[in-house]
NUNUNU-299723 format. One line per field, with one value per residue (C-alpha): residue number from 1; x, z, y. Coordinates in Angstrom, 2 decimals. Layout:
NUNUNU-299723
resi: (NUM/...);
x: (X/...);
z: (Z/...);
y: (Y/...);
end
This chain:
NUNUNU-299723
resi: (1/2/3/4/5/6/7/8/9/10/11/12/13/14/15/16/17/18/19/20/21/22/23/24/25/26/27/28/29/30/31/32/33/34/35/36/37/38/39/40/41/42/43/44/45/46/47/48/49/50/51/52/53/54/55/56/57/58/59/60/61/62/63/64/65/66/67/68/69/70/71/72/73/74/75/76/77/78/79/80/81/82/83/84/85/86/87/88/89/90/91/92/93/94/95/96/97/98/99/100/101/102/103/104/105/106/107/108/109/110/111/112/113/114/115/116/117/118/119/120/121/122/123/124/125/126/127/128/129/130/131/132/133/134/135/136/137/138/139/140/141/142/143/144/145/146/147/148/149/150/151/152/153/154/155/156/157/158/159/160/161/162/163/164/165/166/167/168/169/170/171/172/173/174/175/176/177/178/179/180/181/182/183/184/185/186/187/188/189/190/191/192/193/194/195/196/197/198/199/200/201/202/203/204/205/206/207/208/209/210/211/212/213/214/215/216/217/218/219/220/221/222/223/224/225/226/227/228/229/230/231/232/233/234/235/236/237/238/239/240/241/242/243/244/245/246/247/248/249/250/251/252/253/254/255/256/257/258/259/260/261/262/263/264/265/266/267/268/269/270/271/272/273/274/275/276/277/278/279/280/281/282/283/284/285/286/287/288/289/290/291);
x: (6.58/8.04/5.89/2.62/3.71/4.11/0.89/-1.18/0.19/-0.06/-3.47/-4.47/-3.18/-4.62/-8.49/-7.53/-6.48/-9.78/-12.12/-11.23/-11.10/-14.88/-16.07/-14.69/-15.80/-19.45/-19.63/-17.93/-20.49/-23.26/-24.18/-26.67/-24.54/-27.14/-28.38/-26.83/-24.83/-23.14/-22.52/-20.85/-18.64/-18.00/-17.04/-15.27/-12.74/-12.03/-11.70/-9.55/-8.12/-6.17/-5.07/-3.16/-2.21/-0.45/0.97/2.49/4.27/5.19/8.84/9.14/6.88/9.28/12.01/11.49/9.47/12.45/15.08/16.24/19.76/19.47/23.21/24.01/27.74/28.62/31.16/31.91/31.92/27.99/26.79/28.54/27.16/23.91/23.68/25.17/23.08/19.36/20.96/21.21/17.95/16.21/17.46/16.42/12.90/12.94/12.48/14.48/17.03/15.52/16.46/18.12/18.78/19.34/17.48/18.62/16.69/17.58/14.05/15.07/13.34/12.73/10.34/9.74/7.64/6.72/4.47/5.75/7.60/10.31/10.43/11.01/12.78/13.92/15.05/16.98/17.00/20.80/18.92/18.43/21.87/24.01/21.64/21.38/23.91/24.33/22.32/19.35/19.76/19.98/16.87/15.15/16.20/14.92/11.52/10.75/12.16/9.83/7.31/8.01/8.31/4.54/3.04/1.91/1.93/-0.35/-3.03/-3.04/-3.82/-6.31/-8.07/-7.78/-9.81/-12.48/-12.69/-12.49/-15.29/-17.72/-17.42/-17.76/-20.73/-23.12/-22.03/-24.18/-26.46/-27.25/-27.19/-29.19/-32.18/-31.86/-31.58/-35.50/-36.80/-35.84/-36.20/-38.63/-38.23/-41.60/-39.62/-36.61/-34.93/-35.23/-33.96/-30.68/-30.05/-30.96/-28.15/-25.35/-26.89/-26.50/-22.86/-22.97/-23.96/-21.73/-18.49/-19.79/-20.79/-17.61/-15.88/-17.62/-17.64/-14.26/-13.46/-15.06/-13.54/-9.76/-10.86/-10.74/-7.63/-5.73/-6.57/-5.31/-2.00/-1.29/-1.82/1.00/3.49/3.19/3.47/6.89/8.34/8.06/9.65/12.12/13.06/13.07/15.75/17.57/16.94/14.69/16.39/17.77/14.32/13.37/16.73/15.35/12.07/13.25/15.60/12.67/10.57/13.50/13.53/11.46/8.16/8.46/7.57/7.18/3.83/1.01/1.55/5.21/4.40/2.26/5.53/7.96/9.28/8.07/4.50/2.66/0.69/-2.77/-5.29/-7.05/-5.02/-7.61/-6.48/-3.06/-1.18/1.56/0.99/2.73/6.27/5.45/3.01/5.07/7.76/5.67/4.31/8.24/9.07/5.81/6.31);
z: (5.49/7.46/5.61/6.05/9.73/9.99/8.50/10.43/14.00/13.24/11.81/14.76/16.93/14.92/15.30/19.17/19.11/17.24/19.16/22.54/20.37/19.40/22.91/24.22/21.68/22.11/25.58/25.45/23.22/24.24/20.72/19.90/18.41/15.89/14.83/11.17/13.11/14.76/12.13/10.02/13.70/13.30/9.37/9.80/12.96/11.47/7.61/8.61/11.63/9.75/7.36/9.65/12.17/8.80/7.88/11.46/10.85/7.66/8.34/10.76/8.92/5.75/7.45/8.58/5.54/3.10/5.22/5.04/6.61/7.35/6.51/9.36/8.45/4.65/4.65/0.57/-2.16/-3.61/0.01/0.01/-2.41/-1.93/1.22/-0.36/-2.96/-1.52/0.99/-1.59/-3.18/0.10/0.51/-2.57/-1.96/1.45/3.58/6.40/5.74/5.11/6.58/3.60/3.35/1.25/0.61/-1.05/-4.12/-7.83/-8.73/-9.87/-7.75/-5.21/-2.62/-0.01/3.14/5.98/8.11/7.58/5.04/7.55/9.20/5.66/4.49/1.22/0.07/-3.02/-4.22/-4.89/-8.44/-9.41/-7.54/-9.52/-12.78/-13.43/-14.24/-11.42/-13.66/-13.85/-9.98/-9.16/-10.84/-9.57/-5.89/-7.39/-7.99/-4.04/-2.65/-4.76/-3.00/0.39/-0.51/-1.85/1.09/-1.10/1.96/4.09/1.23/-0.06/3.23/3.60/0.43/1.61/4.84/3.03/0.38/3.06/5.36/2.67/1.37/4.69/5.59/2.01/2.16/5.67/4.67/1.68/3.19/5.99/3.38/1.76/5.15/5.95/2.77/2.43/6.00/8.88/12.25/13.56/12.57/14.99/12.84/9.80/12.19/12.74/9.15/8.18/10.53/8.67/5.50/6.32/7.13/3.32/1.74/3.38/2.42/-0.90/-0.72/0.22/-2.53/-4.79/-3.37/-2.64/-6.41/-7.48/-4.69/-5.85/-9.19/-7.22/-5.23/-8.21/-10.49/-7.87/-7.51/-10.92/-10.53/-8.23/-10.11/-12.83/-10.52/-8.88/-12.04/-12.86/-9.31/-10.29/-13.63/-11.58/-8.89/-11.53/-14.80/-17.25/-19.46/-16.56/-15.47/-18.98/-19.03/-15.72/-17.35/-20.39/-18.79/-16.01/-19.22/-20.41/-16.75/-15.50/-13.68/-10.34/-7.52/-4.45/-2.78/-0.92/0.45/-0.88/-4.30/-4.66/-3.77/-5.31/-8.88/-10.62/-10.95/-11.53/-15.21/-15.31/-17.03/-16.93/-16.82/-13.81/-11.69/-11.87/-9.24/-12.17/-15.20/-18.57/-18.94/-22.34/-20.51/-18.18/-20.66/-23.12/-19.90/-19.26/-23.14/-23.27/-19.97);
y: (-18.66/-15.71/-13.23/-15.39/-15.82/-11.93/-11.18/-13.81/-12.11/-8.71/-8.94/-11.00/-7.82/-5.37/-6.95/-7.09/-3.62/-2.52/-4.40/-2.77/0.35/0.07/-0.95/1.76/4.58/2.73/3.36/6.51/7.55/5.53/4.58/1.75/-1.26/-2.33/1.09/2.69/5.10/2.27/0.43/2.86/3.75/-0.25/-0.10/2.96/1.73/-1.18/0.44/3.15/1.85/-1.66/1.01/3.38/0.62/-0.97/2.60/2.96/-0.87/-0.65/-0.02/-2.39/-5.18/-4.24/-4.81/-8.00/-9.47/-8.43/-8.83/-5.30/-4.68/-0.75/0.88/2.32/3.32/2.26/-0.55/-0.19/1.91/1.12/1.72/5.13/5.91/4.85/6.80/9.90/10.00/9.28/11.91/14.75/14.02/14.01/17.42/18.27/17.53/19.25/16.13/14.34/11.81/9.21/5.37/3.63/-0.43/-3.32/-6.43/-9.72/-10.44/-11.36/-9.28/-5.81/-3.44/-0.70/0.69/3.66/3.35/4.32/6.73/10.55/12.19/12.87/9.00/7.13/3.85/3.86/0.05/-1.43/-5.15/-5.84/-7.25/-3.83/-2.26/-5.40/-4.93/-1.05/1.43/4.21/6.59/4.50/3.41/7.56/7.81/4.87/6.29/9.71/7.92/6.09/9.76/11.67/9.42/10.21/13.69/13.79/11.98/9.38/6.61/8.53/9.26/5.66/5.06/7.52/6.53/2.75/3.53/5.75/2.57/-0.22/1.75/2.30/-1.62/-2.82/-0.75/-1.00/-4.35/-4.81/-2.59/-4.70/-7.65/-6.84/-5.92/-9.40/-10.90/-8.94/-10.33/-13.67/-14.42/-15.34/-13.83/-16.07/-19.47/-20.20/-22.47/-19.82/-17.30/-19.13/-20.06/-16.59/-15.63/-17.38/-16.91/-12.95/-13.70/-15.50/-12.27/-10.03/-11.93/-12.04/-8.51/-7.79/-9.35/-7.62/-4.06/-4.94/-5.58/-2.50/-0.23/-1.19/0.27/3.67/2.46/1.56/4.63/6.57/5.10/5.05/9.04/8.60/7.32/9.62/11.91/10.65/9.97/13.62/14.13/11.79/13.42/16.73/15.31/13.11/14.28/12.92/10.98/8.87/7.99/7.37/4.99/3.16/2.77/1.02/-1.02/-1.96/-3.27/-5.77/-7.09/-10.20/-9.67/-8.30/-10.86/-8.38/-8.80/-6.38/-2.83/-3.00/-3.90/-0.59/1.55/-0.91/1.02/-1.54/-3.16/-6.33/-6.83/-7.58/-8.79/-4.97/-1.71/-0.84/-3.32/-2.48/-0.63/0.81/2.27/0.49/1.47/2.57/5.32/6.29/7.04/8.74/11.11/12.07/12.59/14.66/16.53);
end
């Protein structure tokens, strides 16, 4: 309920936030509302602009939705050497120290977030801290930093807005043609159902484009992992991150949600590999034994 709570306020402030946004670039500019080039300023405020607004929370949303406690000064042994050891790696990788927590969950996983390489959170489950041997929890650690240190957060992001822009706007565009055919500007009451029939199509629109789009989305951040577990075998060595891996694929299914999920360690199944925001274990293995 405290998630769903988060997520209903800060989207509600985030449409606020864009809608003064777009007034003001439309006077600013003096651009015609209804013409294409308004539009696409329309799809692209909102497409890019709930993607970096979400990008500048996402420490602070992750925070609070997990229930991360942030160790400030290590009060045992495992938080030592936590600390100590994301604090090497970020070195390492040539970024800042980055933020490191804790959150209470039986689900055996991790995640790194946040909007530059050098302002980072990087956050265990104390599943995965109480579950893994301190070889595969270095190399799990290994994996989120290698994340930060590629910029993955900002280029998901990136590709989200392109993605959410382009749906929006064909979606509209689309729409708007079925609207001119099936409708009849000369018949009042046609003219008002045609209006909320055009809403109709674009939410289905949407959905679909939608659908399709995440293909893109998706392929792209199972690039990324590959990617970090090399970065991860690099920092750790590879036959930890091959031992985090396997003992990852003997573990239940991870039940993190959203934004998280997609820089958690460890991914969601599907019904399609192209929906899926993580590659199978079994190919991210065979990628480390091969590199």
């Amino acid at each position: 309920m405290k998630r769903i709570m988060l997520f209903l306020v800060t989207n509600l402030a985030v449409m606020l936030v864009l809608g003064v946004v777009l007034n003001i670039l439309f006077s600013v500019l003096g651009i015609n509302k209804s013409s294409i080039s308004g539009l696409l300023i329309f799809c692209a405020v909102f497409g890019f602009g709930g993607s970096f607004i979400s990008l500048l929370m996402s420490k602070w949303m992750a925070k609070r939705s997990y229930g991360v406690q942030v160790i400030e000064q290590p009060r045992n042994e495992t938080e030592h050497w936590l600390v100590s050891t994301v604090a090497r790696q970020a070195r390492e990788a040539g970024i800042k120290m980055p933020e490191v927590g804790i959150y209470e969950s039986s689900d055996m996983n991790a995640f790194a977030t946040g909007a530059r390489r050098d302002d980072s959170l990087v956050a265990v489950s104390s599943g995965l801290l109480y579950s893994m041997s301190r070889d595969e929890a270095e190399a799990v650690l290994a994996h989120e930093v290698s994340h930060v240190a590629n910029g993955d957060m900002v280029t998901l992001t990136l590709i989200q807005g392109v993605v959410n822009t382009f749906v929006m706007f064909f979606a509209r565009i689309v729409a708007g043609v079925i609207s001119n055919v099936f409708s009849s500007s000369s018949d009042e009451e046609s003219s008002s159902s045609g209006g909320f029939a055009y809403m109709i199509t674009v939410f289905v629109l949407e959905m679909i484009f939608g659908v399709l789009a995440s293909i893109i989305v998706m392929w792209f951040s199972r690039q990324r992992e590959f990617r970090a577990d090399a970065g991860a075998a690099k920092l750790a060595g590879r036959d930890k991150m091959i031992a985090a891996l396997q003992r990852l694929s003997r573990g239940a299914e991870p039940q993190m949600e959203g934004a998280m999920m997609a820089f958690g360690i460890n991914g969601k199944r599907s019904v399609s590999e192209l929906f899926m925001s993580h590659p199978p274990i079994e190919q991210r293995i065979q990628a480390l034994r091969q590199g």
